[in-house]
N, C-alpha and C positions, 0 to 999 in steps of 0.2 A: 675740093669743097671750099667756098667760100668763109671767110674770114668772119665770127661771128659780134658780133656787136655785143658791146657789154652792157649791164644793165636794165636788159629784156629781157621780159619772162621769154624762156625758152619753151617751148612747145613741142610734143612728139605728138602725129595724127596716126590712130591706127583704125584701120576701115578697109576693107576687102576693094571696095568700091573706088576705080581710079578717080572717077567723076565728085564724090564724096572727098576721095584726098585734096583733089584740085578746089574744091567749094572751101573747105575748111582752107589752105593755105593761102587762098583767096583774102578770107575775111580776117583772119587770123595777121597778116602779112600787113593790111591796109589800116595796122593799128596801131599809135606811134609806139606805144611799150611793151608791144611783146611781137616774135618772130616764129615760124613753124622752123626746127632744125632736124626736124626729118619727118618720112611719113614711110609707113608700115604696112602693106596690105593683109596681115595675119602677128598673129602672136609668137610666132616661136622666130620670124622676122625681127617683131617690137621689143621681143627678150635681150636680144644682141645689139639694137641699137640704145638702148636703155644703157648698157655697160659703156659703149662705146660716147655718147653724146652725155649722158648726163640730164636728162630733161627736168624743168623745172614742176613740170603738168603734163599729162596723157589727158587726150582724148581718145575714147576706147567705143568700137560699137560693138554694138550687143549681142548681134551675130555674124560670125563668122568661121569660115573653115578649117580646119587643122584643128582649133580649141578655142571655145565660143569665149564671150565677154568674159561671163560670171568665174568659168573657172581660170581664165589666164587672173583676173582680179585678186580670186583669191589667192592664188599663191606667189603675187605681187606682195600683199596688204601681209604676207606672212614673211616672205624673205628680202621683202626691198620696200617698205611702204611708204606711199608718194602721193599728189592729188592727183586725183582721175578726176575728172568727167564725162558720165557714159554720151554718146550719142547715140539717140534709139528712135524707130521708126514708130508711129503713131496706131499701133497694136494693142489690142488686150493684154497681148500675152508678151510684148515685150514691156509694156508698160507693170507688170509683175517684176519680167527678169530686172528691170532698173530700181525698182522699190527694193527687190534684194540686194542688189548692186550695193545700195547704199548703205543697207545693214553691214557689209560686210567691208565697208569705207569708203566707197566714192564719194566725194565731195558733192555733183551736181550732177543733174539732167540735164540735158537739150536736145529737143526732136531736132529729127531731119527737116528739111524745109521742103515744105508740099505746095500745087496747088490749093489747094482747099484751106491753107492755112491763112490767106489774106496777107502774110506779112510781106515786105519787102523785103531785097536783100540788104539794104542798111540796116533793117531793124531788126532782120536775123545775125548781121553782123555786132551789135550793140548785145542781144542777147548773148553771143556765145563769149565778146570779150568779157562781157561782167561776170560773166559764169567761170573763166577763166583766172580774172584776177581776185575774185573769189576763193576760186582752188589753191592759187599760190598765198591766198594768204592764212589758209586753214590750218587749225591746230588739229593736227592726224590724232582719231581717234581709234584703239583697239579693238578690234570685233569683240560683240560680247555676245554669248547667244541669248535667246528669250527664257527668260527663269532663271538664269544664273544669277543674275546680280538684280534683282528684281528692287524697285522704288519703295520706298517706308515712309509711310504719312504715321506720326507718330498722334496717333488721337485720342489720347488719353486728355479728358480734360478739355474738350474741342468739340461741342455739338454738333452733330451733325444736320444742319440746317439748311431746311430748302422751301425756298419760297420764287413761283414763276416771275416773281415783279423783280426778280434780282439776275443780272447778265455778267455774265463772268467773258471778255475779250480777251483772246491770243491773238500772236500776232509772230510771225517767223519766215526766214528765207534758208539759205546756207547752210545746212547741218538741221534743219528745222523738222524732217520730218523722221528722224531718231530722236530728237527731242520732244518731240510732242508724242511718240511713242510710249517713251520713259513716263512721261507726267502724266499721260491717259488712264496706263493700264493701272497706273499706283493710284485711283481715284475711285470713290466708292459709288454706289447708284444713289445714293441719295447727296446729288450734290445738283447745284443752281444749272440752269440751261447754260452752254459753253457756245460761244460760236468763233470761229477762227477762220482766219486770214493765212496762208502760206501758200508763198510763190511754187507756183508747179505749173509745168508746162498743160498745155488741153491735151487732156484724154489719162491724165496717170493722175487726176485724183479719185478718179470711181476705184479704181485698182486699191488706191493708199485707202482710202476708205472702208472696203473690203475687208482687209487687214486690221484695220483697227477696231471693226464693230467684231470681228473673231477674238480679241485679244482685249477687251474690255469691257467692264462690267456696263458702262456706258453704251447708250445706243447712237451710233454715228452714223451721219446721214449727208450726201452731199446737198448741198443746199439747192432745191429749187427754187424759192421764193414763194411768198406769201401763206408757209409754213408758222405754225403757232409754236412759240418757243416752251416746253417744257422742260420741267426739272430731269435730270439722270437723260438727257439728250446735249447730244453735241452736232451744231451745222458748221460744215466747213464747204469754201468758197470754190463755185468748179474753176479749175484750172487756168486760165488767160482766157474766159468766155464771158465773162463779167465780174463789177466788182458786189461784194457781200455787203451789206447794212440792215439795220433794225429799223423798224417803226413800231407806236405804242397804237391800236388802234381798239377802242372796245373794253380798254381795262386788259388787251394782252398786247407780249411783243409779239413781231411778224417778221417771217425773214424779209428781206429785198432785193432783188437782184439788179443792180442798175448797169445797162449795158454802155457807158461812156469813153471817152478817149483812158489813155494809162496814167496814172499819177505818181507821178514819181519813177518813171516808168514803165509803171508795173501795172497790169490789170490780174484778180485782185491787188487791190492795194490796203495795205492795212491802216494807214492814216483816213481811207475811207470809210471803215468801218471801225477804227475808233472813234472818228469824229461823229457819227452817228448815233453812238453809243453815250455818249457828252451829250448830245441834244435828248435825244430819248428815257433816255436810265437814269443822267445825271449821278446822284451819288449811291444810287443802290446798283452800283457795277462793281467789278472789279478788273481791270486792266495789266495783261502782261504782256512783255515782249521776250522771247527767248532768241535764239541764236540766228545770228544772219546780217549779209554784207550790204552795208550803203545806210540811208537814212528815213527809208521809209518806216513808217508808225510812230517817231518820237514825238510828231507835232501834234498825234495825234490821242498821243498817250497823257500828254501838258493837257489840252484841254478834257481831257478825263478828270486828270486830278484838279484842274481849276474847277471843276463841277462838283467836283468832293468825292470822286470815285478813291477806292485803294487801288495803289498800281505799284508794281516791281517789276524788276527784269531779272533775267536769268546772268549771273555774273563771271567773270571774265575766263576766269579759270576752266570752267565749265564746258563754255564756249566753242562752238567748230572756229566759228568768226565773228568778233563781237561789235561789228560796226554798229548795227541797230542796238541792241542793248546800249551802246557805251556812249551813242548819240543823244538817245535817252535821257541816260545820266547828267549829260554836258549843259540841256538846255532846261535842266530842272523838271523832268516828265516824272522823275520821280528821286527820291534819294536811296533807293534801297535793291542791294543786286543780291540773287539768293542762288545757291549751287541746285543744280538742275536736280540733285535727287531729296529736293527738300524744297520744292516749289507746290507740289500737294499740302505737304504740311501748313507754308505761309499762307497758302490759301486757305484752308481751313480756320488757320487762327486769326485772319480778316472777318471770315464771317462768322466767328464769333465774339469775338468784339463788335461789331457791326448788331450782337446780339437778333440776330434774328429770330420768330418764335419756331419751335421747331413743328413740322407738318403733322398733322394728326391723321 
Protein backbone atom coordinates (compact mmCIF):
# COMPACT_ATOMS: atom_id res chain seq x y z
CA UNK A 1 0.00 0.00 0.00
CA UNK A 2 1.20 3.18 -0.85
CA UNK A 3 2.28 5.71 1.65
CA UNK A 4 -0.68 8.21 2.35
CA UNK A 5 -0.32 11.83 2.09
CA UNK A 6 -1.12 13.91 5.01
CA UNK A 7 -3.65 16.40 5.19
CA UNK A 8 -6.28 15.01 2.69
CA UNK A 9 -9.53 14.34 3.14
CA UNK A 10 -9.28 10.64 2.92
CA UNK A 11 -11.97 8.88 1.01
CA UNK A 12 -13.47 5.28 1.12
CA UNK A 13 -15.59 4.54 -2.26
CA UNK A 14 -18.05 1.84 -1.83
CA UNK A 15 -20.15 0.66 -5.00
CA UNK A 16 -20.63 -2.83 -6.23
CA UNK A 17 -19.83 -1.32 -9.66
CA UNK A 18 -15.89 -1.69 -10.79
CA UNK A 19 -16.46 0.99 -13.34
CA UNK A 20 -18.31 3.32 -10.60
CA UNK A 21 -15.20 2.67 -8.24
CA UNK A 22 -12.77 3.52 -10.94
CA UNK A 23 -15.08 6.90 -12.03
CA UNK A 24 -15.20 7.96 -8.41
CA UNK A 25 -11.21 7.44 -7.68
CA UNK A 26 -10.89 9.12 -10.95
CA UNK A 27 -12.44 12.38 -9.92
CA UNK A 28 -11.94 12.06 -6.42
CA UNK A 29 -7.89 11.52 -7.04
CA UNK A 30 -7.63 14.72 -9.66
CA UNK A 31 -8.47 16.89 -6.54
CA UNK A 32 -5.51 18.64 -4.83
CA UNK A 33 -7.08 18.01 -1.14
CA UNK A 34 -8.56 14.92 -0.86
CA UNK A 35 -7.32 11.04 -1.97
CA UNK A 36 -9.60 7.69 -2.49
CA UNK A 37 -7.75 5.36 0.24
CA UNK A 38 -9.66 2.53 -0.63
CA UNK A 39 -12.70 1.19 -2.55
CA UNK A 40 -15.19 -1.35 -1.50
CA UNK A 41 -17.45 -3.30 -3.86
CA UNK A 42 -20.08 -4.24 -0.78
CA UNK A 43 -20.54 -3.44 2.67
CA UNK A 44 -19.41 -6.15 4.84
CA UNK A 45 -16.02 -5.55 2.55
CA UNK A 46 -16.34 -1.35 3.50
CA UNK A 47 -16.91 -2.63 7.34
CA UNK A 48 -13.29 -3.99 7.66
CA UNK A 49 -11.74 -1.47 5.69
CA UNK A 50 -13.37 1.41 7.76
CA UNK A 51 -11.37 -0.36 10.87
CA UNK A 52 -8.44 -0.80 8.90
CA UNK A 53 -8.01 2.72 6.97
CA UNK A 54 -9.82 5.17 9.00
CA UNK A 55 -11.62 7.21 6.37
CA UNK A 56 -12.35 10.64 6.65
CA UNK A 57 -15.86 10.28 4.35
CA UNK A 58 -17.63 7.29 2.61
CA UNK A 59 -19.26 7.32 -0.47
CA UNK A 60 -21.98 4.71 -0.27
CA UNK A 61 -24.34 3.61 -3.12
CA UNK A 62 -27.61 2.89 -2.58
CA UNK A 63 -27.85 -0.56 -4.01
CA UNK A 64 -25.98 -3.15 -3.46
CA UNK A 65 -25.51 -6.85 -2.80
CA UNK A 66 -24.90 -8.76 0.54
CA UNK A 67 -26.63 -5.39 2.35
CA UNK A 68 -28.04 -2.55 0.57
CA UNK A 69 -26.97 1.39 1.25
CA UNK A 70 -29.70 2.21 3.86
CA UNK A 71 -29.13 -0.62 6.11
CA UNK A 72 -25.12 -0.81 6.12
CA UNK A 73 -25.80 3.29 6.91
CA UNK A 74 -27.83 2.66 9.62
CA UNK A 75 -25.79 0.77 11.64
CA UNK A 76 -22.75 2.84 10.67
CA UNK A 77 -24.62 6.19 11.98
CA UNK A 78 -25.30 3.70 15.20
CA UNK A 79 -21.96 2.07 15.98
CA UNK A 80 -19.24 4.19 14.18
CA UNK A 81 -20.81 7.59 12.90
CA UNK A 82 -18.85 9.37 9.99
CA UNK A 83 -19.83 11.47 6.70
CA UNK A 84 -21.40 9.47 4.12
CA UNK A 85 -22.37 10.67 1.00
CA UNK A 86 -24.94 8.42 -0.92
CA UNK A 87 -24.37 7.90 -4.64
CA UNK A 88 -27.59 7.09 -6.22
CA UNK A 89 -28.71 6.39 -9.61
CA UNK A 90 -31.46 8.68 -11.08
CA UNK A 91 -34.77 6.52 -9.78
CA UNK A 92 -37.88 7.25 -8.17
CA UNK A 93 -37.26 4.83 -6.00
CA UNK A 94 -33.70 5.31 -5.23
CA UNK A 95 -34.23 8.89 -5.10
CA UNK A 96 -36.72 7.96 -1.93
CA UNK A 97 -33.97 5.38 -0.47
CA UNK A 98 -31.41 8.79 -0.43
CA UNK A 99 -34.20 11.21 1.10
CA UNK A 100 -34.02 8.47 3.80
CA UNK A 101 -30.53 8.01 3.71
CA UNK A 102 -30.34 11.31 4.93
CA UNK A 103 -32.81 11.07 7.75
CA UNK A 104 -30.89 8.80 9.19
CA UNK A 105 -27.40 10.94 8.51
CA UNK A 106 -25.85 11.03 5.38
CA UNK A 107 -24.50 14.26 4.71
CA UNK A 108 -25.13 14.44 0.89
CA UNK A 109 -26.45 13.20 -2.51
CA UNK A 110 -24.74 12.80 -5.77
CA UNK A 111 -26.26 10.89 -8.82
CA UNK A 112 -24.43 8.89 -10.99
CA UNK A 113 -23.30 10.41 -13.97
CA UNK A 114 -25.58 9.60 -17.07
CA UNK A 115 -25.94 10.45 -20.60
CA UNK A 116 -28.91 12.41 -20.27
CA UNK A 117 -27.56 14.40 -17.56
CA UNK A 118 -25.59 16.93 -19.97
CA UNK A 119 -22.87 17.37 -17.35
CA UNK A 120 -19.29 16.92 -18.18
CA UNK A 121 -16.99 15.00 -16.39
CA UNK A 122 -15.26 18.20 -14.79
CA UNK A 123 -18.41 19.36 -13.62
CA UNK A 124 -19.34 15.96 -12.30
CA UNK A 125 -15.99 16.16 -10.75
CA UNK A 126 -16.63 19.74 -8.96
CA UNK A 127 -19.83 18.31 -7.92
CA UNK A 128 -18.85 15.36 -6.06
CA UNK A 129 -15.45 17.21 -4.52
CA UNK A 130 -17.95 20.03 -2.90
CA UNK A 131 -20.20 17.26 -1.85
CA UNK A 132 -17.31 15.74 -0.37
CA UNK A 133 -15.63 18.54 1.45
CA UNK A 134 -18.79 19.35 2.64
CA UNK A 135 -19.09 15.84 4.29
CA UNK A 136 -15.79 16.29 6.12
CA UNK A 137 -16.70 19.24 7.33
CA UNK A 138 -20.30 18.30 8.82
CA UNK A 139 -21.33 18.51 12.26
CA UNK A 140 -22.78 14.63 12.58
CA UNK A 141 -26.26 14.80 13.55
CA UNK A 142 -28.14 11.99 15.64
CA UNK A 143 -31.11 10.19 13.88
CA UNK A 144 -34.17 11.44 15.32
CA UNK A 145 -37.36 9.82 14.22
CA UNK A 146 -40.48 11.98 12.97
CA UNK A 147 -42.73 12.81 16.13
CA UNK A 148 -40.13 12.33 18.67
CA UNK A 149 -38.75 15.53 18.98
CA UNK A 150 -41.14 17.38 16.96
CA UNK A 151 -40.47 21.65 16.38
CA UNK A 152 -42.55 24.30 18.86
CA UNK A 153 -43.48 27.62 17.48
CA UNK A 154 -44.52 29.09 20.63
CA UNK A 155 -47.55 31.45 19.40
CA UNK A 156 -48.94 32.66 22.25
CA UNK A 157 -49.21 36.40 21.56
CA UNK A 158 -48.10 36.13 17.71
CA UNK A 159 -50.88 36.42 15.07
CA UNK A 160 -51.32 34.39 12.95
CA UNK A 161 -51.08 36.53 9.77
CA UNK A 162 -51.34 35.98 6.10
CA UNK A 163 -51.54 38.00 3.51
CA UNK A 164 -50.49 36.84 -0.58
CA UNK A 165 -48.54 40.20 -1.00
CA UNK A 166 -46.02 38.95 1.64
CA UNK A 167 -42.92 36.10 0.51
CA UNK A 168 -41.38 34.31 2.98
CA UNK A 169 -37.41 32.96 1.03
CA UNK A 170 -35.45 29.82 2.20
CA UNK A 171 -32.61 29.14 1.03
CA UNK A 172 -30.26 25.78 2.01
CA UNK A 173 -27.63 23.25 0.75
CA UNK A 174 -25.66 20.63 3.28
CA UNK A 175 -27.89 19.18 5.88
CA UNK A 176 -30.83 21.48 4.32
CA UNK A 177 -33.14 19.03 3.62
CA UNK A 178 -33.70 17.81 7.59
CA UNK A 179 -33.68 21.26 8.01
CA UNK A 180 -36.25 22.46 6.13
CA UNK A 181 -38.08 19.24 7.48
CA UNK A 182 -37.86 20.38 11.05
CA UNK A 183 -39.08 24.10 10.11
CA UNK A 184 -42.03 22.92 7.61
CA UNK A 185 -43.77 20.54 9.65
CA UNK A 186 -43.57 22.95 12.93
CA UNK A 187 -45.55 25.71 10.62
CA UNK A 188 -49.15 26.29 10.67
CA UNK A 189 -51.57 26.53 7.43
CA UNK A 190 -52.08 29.91 7.88
CA UNK A 191 -48.81 31.28 7.25
CA UNK A 192 -47.58 33.68 4.03
CA UNK A 193 -46.46 31.73 0.53
CA UNK A 194 -42.94 30.08 1.26
CA UNK A 195 -40.76 29.56 -1.66
CA UNK A 196 -37.24 27.84 -1.40
CA UNK A 197 -34.18 27.28 -2.99
CA UNK A 198 -32.16 23.84 -1.87
CA UNK A 199 -29.46 22.32 -3.82
CA UNK A 200 -30.57 18.71 -4.85
CA UNK A 201 -29.49 16.91 -7.48
CA UNK A 202 -32.44 16.39 -10.70
CA UNK A 203 -35.01 14.02 -10.11
CA UNK A 204 -34.92 13.75 -5.97
CA UNK A 205 -36.73 16.75 -5.43
CA UNK A 206 -40.34 15.49 -6.60
CA UNK A 207 -39.50 12.52 -4.11
CA UNK A 208 -38.30 15.30 -1.07
CA UNK A 209 -41.41 17.01 -1.91
CA UNK A 210 -43.64 14.02 -1.69
CA UNK A 211 -42.50 13.80 1.86
CA UNK A 212 -42.99 16.98 2.88
CA UNK A 213 -46.53 17.72 1.48
CA UNK A 214 -47.39 14.06 3.68
CA UNK A 215 -45.73 15.55 6.70
CA UNK A 216 -47.08 19.09 6.66
CA UNK A 217 -49.91 21.13 7.32
CA UNK A 218 -48.61 23.17 4.34
CA UNK A 219 -49.17 22.20 0.74
CA UNK A 220 -45.83 21.84 -1.13
CA UNK A 221 -45.45 21.74 -4.52
CA UNK A 222 -42.48 21.59 -6.80
CA UNK A 223 -42.30 24.59 -8.68
CA UNK A 224 -43.37 24.73 -12.21
CA UNK A 225 -43.42 28.33 -13.09
CA UNK A 226 -45.88 30.71 -13.65
CA UNK A 227 -47.65 29.38 -10.57
CA UNK A 228 -49.64 32.04 -8.42
CA UNK A 229 -48.09 32.29 -4.99
CA UNK A 230 -50.70 31.57 -2.15
CA UNK A 231 -50.82 31.71 1.51
CA UNK A 232 -50.30 27.99 3.47
CA UNK A 233 -48.36 26.95 0.00
CA UNK A 234 -44.84 26.26 -0.25
CA UNK A 235 -42.70 26.10 -4.02
CA UNK A 236 -39.57 24.66 -4.04
CA UNK A 237 -37.02 24.85 -6.88
CA UNK A 238 -36.70 21.47 -9.19
CA UNK A 239 -33.50 20.02 -8.81
CA UNK A 240 -30.23 21.35 -11.03
CA UNK A 241 -33.20 21.85 -13.98
CA UNK A 242 -33.53 25.60 -13.40
CA UNK A 243 -33.23 28.28 -11.16
CA UNK A 244 -36.55 29.54 -8.85
CA UNK A 245 -37.64 33.39 -8.92
CA UNK A 246 -40.80 35.48 -8.37
CA UNK A 247 -42.33 37.96 -10.35
CA UNK A 248 -45.32 40.62 -9.17
CA UNK A 249 -47.65 40.61 -12.16
CA UNK A 250 -51.55 41.62 -11.88
CA UNK A 251 -51.43 42.56 -8.05
CA UNK A 252 -49.92 38.70 -7.46
CA UNK A 253 -46.58 36.98 -7.32
CA UNK A 254 -45.84 34.20 -9.90
CA UNK A 255 -43.43 31.67 -9.72
CA UNK A 256 -40.38 31.78 -12.49
CA UNK A 257 -38.38 29.31 -13.73
CA UNK A 258 -35.35 30.78 -15.49
CA UNK A 259 -33.32 28.06 -17.15
CA UNK A 260 -29.64 29.99 -17.15
CA UNK A 261 -25.98 28.99 -16.69
CA UNK A 262 -25.20 27.96 -12.47
CA UNK A 263 -24.44 30.77 -10.06
CA UNK A 264 -22.33 30.14 -7.83
CA UNK A 265 -22.22 27.12 -9.12
CA UNK A 266 -25.31 25.92 -8.49
CA UNK A 267 -28.53 25.81 -10.53
CA UNK A 268 -30.99 26.52 -8.39
CA UNK A 269 -29.22 29.03 -6.83
CA UNK A 270 -30.40 30.87 -3.92
CA UNK A 271 -28.83 34.26 -4.48
CA UNK A 272 -31.05 33.89 -7.55
CA UNK A 273 -34.07 33.92 -5.94
CA UNK A 274 -33.34 36.05 -3.19
CA UNK A 275 -32.30 38.73 -5.37
CA UNK A 276 -35.62 38.53 -7.05
CA UNK A 277 -37.41 38.54 -4.07
CA UNK A 278 -35.41 42.15 -3.34
CA UNK A 279 -36.80 43.39 -6.67
CA UNK A 280 -40.36 42.11 -6.36
CA UNK A 281 -41.46 42.03 -2.62
CA UNK A 282 -39.04 44.44 -1.37
CA UNK A 283 -39.81 44.85 2.27
CA UNK A 284 -42.92 42.70 2.62
CA UNK A 285 -40.60 39.49 2.48
CA UNK A 286 -39.02 37.77 4.75
CA UNK A 287 -35.63 35.98 3.97
CA UNK A 288 -33.75 33.02 5.61
CA UNK A 289 -30.89 30.94 5.12
CA UNK A 290 -30.37 27.67 7.13
CA UNK A 291 -27.80 25.15 6.91
CA UNK A 292 -25.18 24.58 3.99
CA UNK A 293 -21.56 24.74 2.39
CA UNK A 294 -19.97 27.58 0.51
CA UNK A 295 -21.56 31.13 -0.13
CA UNK A 296 -24.34 31.05 -2.15
CA UNK A 297 -27.48 33.24 -0.94
CA UNK A 298 -25.59 35.60 1.38
CA UNK A 299 -25.54 38.29 -1.41
CA UNK A 300 -28.53 37.58 -1.90
CA UNK A 301 -30.07 37.80 1.47
CA UNK A 302 -27.87 41.69 1.90
CA UNK A 303 -29.94 42.81 -0.79
CA UNK A 304 -33.21 41.49 0.84
CA UNK A 305 -32.43 43.37 3.89
CA UNK A 306 -31.08 46.55 1.90
CA UNK A 307 -34.87 46.54 0.55
CA UNK A 308 -36.26 46.27 4.09
CA UNK A 309 -37.09 42.68 3.98
CA UNK A 310 -36.57 40.61 7.80
CA UNK A 311 -33.99 38.02 7.26
CA UNK A 312 -32.08 35.43 9.69
CA UNK A 313 -30.25 32.48 9.47
CA UNK A 314 -30.20 29.42 11.03
CA UNK A 315 -27.16 29.51 13.78
CA UNK A 316 -23.98 27.83 14.17
CA UNK A 317 -24.71 25.39 16.72
CA UNK A 318 -27.56 24.02 14.96
CA UNK A 319 -25.87 23.79 11.82
CA UNK A 320 -24.89 20.32 9.62
CA UNK A 321 -22.43 23.04 7.90
CA UNK A 322 -22.54 26.68 8.56
CA UNK A 323 -20.75 28.08 5.58
CA UNK A 324 -23.93 29.93 3.96
CA UNK A 325 -25.39 30.92 7.16
CA UNK A 326 -22.07 32.21 8.62
CA UNK A 327 -21.25 34.01 5.14
CA UNK A 328 -24.23 35.71 5.75
CA UNK A 329 -23.48 36.86 8.93
CA UNK A 330 -19.94 38.20 7.73
CA UNK A 331 -21.13 40.63 4.97
CA UNK A 332 -23.90 42.07 7.11
CA UNK A 333 -27.06 39.91 5.21
CA UNK A 334 -28.26 40.02 8.48
CA UNK A 335 -27.18 40.21 12.21
CA UNK A 336 -29.35 37.57 13.72
CA UNK A 337 -28.69 33.43 13.71
CA UNK A 338 -31.62 31.50 15.42
CA UNK A 339 -31.37 27.63 16.43
CA UNK A 340 -33.28 25.56 13.98
CA UNK A 341 -36.03 24.60 16.38
CA UNK A 342 -37.07 28.21 17.00
CA UNK A 343 -36.88 29.40 13.44
CA UNK A 344 -40.94 29.05 13.09
CA UNK A 345 -41.28 31.04 16.02
CA UNK A 346 -38.87 34.09 14.79
CA UNK A 347 -40.75 33.94 11.80
CA UNK A 348 -43.99 34.36 13.27
CA UNK A 349 -42.85 37.13 15.42
CA UNK A 350 -41.46 39.14 12.22
CA UNK A 351 -44.89 39.00 10.95
CA UNK A 352 -46.14 40.41 13.63
CA UNK A 353 -44.43 43.19 14.14
CA UNK A 354 -44.45 43.63 10.49
CA UNK A 355 -48.26 43.87 12.03
CA UNK A 356 -49.82 42.45 9.27
CA UNK A 357 -53.94 42.49 9.12
CA UNK A 358 -54.95 39.21 9.76
CA UNK A 359 -57.18 37.24 6.72
CA UNK A 360 -60.75 37.22 7.15
Amino acid sequence: MTELKKGLIRVLCVDDSALMRRIMTEVINAEPDMEVVGTAPDPLVARDMIKQLNPDVITLDVEMPKMDGLDFLERLMRLRPMPVVMVSSLTQKNSAISLRALELGAVEIVAKPNAQSGKTLEAYQHEVADKIRAASRARLKKYVAPGQEAPVIKTAGIAHNVRNDWVVAIGSSTGGTEALSRVLTGLPRECPPIVITQHMPAGFTASFVERLDRTCALTVHEAKGDEVLESGHVYLAPGSVAHLAIRKSGGVYRTVLIDSEPVNRHRPSVDVLFSSVAKEAGKKATGIILTGMGKDGAQGLLEMRQAGADTFVQNEATCVVYGMPGEAMNIGATDEAVALDRIGERLFKGLAKAQLPLKR
